[in-house]
Backbone bond lengths (Angstrom), bond angles and torsions (degrees), N, CA, C in turn:
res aa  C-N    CA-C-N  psi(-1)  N-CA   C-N-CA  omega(-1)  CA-C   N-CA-C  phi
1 X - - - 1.449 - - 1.531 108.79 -
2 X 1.337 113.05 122.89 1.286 105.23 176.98 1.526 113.98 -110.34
3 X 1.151 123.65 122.60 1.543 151.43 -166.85 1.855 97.08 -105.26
4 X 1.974 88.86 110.49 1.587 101.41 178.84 1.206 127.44 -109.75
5 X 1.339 128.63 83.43 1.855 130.25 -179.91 1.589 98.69 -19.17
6 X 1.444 105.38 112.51 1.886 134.17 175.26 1.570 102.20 -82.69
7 X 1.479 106.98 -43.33 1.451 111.60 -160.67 1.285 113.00 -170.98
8 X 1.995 120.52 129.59 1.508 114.00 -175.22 2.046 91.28 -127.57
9 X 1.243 90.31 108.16 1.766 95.80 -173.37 2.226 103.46 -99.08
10 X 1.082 77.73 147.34 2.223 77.20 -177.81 1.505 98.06 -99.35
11 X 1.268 135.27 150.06 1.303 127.40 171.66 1.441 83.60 -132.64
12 X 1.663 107.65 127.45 1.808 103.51 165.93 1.973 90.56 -90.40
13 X 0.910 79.00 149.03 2.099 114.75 141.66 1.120 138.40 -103.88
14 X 1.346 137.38 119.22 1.562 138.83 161.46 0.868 105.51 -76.73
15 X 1.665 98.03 116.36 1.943 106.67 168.10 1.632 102.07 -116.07
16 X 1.357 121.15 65.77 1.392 126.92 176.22 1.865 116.05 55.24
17 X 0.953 108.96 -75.30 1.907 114.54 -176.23 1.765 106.30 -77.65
18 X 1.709 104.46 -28.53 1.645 97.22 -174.81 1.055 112.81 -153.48
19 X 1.364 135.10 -172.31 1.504 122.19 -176.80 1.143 114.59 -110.32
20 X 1.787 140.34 156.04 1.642 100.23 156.17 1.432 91.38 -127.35
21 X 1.506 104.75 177.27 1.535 113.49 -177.21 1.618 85.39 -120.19
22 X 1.402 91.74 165.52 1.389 116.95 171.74 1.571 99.16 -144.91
23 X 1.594 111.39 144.87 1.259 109.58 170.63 1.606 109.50 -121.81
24 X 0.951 112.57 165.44 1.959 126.84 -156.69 1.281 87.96 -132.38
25 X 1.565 137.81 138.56 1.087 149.88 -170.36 1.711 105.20 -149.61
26 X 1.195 108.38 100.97 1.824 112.87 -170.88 1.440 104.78 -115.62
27 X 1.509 102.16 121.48 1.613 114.94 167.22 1.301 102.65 -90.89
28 X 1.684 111.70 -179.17 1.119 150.24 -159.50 1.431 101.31 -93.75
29 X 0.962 115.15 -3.07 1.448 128.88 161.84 1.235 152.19 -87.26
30 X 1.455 132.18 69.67 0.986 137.91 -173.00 1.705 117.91 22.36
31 X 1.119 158.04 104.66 1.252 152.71 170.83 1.333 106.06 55.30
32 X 1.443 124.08 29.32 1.533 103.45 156.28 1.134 112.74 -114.05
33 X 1.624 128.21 125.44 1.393 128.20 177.76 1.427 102.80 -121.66
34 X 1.418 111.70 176.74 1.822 103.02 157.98 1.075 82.41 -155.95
35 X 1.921 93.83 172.44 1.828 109.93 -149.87 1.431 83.84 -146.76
36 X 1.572 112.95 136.65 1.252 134.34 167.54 1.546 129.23 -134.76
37 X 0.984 132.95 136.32 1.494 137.27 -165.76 1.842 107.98 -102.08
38 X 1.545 98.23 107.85 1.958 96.42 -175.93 1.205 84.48 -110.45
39 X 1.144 165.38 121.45 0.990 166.97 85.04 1.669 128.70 -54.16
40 X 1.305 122.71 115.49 1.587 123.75 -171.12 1.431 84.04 -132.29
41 X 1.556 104.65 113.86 1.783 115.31 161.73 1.748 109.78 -45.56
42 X 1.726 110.10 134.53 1.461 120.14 176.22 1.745 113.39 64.96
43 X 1.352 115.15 15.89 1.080 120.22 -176.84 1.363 124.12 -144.49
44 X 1.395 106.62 36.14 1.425 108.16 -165.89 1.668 110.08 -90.31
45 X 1.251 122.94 -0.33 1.550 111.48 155.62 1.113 137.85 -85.74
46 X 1.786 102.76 -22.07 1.496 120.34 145.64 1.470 118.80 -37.65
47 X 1.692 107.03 -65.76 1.554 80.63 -161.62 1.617 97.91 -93.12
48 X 1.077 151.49 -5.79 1.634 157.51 151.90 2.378 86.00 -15.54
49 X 1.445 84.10 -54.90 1.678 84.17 -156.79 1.436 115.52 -95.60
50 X 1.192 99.60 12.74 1.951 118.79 -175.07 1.665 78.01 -96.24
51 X 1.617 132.45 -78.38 1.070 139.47 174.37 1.668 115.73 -22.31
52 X 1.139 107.99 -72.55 1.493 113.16 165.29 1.358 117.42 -27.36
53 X 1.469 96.25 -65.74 2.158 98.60 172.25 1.018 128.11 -32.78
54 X 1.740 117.01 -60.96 1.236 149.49 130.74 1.366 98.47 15.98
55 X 1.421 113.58 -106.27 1.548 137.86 -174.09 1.517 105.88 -28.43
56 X 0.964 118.48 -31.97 1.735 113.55 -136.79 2.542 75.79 -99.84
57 X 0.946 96.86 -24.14 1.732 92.66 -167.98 1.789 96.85 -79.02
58 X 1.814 106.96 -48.17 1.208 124.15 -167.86 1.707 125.39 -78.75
59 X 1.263 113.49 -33.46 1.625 117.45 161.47 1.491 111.96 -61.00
60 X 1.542 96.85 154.28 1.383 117.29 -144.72 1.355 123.99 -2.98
61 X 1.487 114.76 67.17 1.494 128.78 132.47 2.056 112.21 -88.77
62 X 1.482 93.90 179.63 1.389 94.21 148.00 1.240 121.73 -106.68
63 X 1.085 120.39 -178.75 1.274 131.05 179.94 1.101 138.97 -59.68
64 X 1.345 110.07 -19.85 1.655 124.61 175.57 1.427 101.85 -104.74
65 X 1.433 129.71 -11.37 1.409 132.01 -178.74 1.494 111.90 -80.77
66 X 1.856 100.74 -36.88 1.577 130.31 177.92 1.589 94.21 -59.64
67 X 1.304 118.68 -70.24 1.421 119.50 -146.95 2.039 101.41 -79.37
68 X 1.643 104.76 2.56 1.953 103.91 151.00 0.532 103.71 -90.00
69 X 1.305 143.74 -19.83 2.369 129.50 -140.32 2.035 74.09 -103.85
70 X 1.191 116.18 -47.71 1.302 104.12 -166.46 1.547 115.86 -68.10
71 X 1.109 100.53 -37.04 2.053 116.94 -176.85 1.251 107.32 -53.63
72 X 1.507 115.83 -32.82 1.254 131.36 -167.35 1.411 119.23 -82.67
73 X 1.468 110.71 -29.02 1.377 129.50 178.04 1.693 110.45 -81.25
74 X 0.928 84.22 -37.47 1.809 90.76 175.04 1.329 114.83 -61.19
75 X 1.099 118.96 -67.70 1.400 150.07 158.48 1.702 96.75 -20.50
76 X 1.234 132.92 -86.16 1.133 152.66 -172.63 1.548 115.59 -51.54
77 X 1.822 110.31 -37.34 1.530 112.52 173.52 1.331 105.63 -84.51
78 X 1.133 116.24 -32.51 2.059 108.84 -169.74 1.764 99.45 -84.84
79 X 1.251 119.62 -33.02 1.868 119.13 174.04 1.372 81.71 -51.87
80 X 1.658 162.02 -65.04 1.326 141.33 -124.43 1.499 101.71 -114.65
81 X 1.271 144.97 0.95 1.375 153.60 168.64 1.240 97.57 -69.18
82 X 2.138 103.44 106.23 1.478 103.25 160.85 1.261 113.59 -77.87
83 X 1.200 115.63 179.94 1.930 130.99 172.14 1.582 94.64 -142.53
């Protein structure tokens, strides 16, 4: 069965001193979602738009197509990180 990410939406929260995000991840599947917390203190438009990036590689793939397109990105941003 292949299960295809429809939609990955960020919802921030104000928790008084900082923000947090949570992200919502909705398949093509009747009531299956999953929920994850990215939150980086003082940086929540950063990752709002790291997430966004995210989405835009990972919607309507499947899931095993999602978890190369992403492997690949990783892979590809840390090979180019000078020191």
């Amino acid at each position: 069965m292949d299960v295809r990410i429809s939609r990955v939406e960020t919802i921030v929260v104000n928790a008084r001193m900082r923000n947090w995000v949570f992200v919502k991840v909705t398949t093509d599947q009747a009531g299956l979602v999953g929920w994850g917390e990215a939150t980086l203190e003082w940086k929540t438009r950063a990752v709002v738009g790291a997430v966004a990036d995210l989405a835009a590689i990972v919607v309507d793939r499947t899931r095993a197509a999602s978890s190369t397109s992403t492997r690949r990105c990783t892979e590809t941003s840390s090979s180019r990180v000078a020191l």
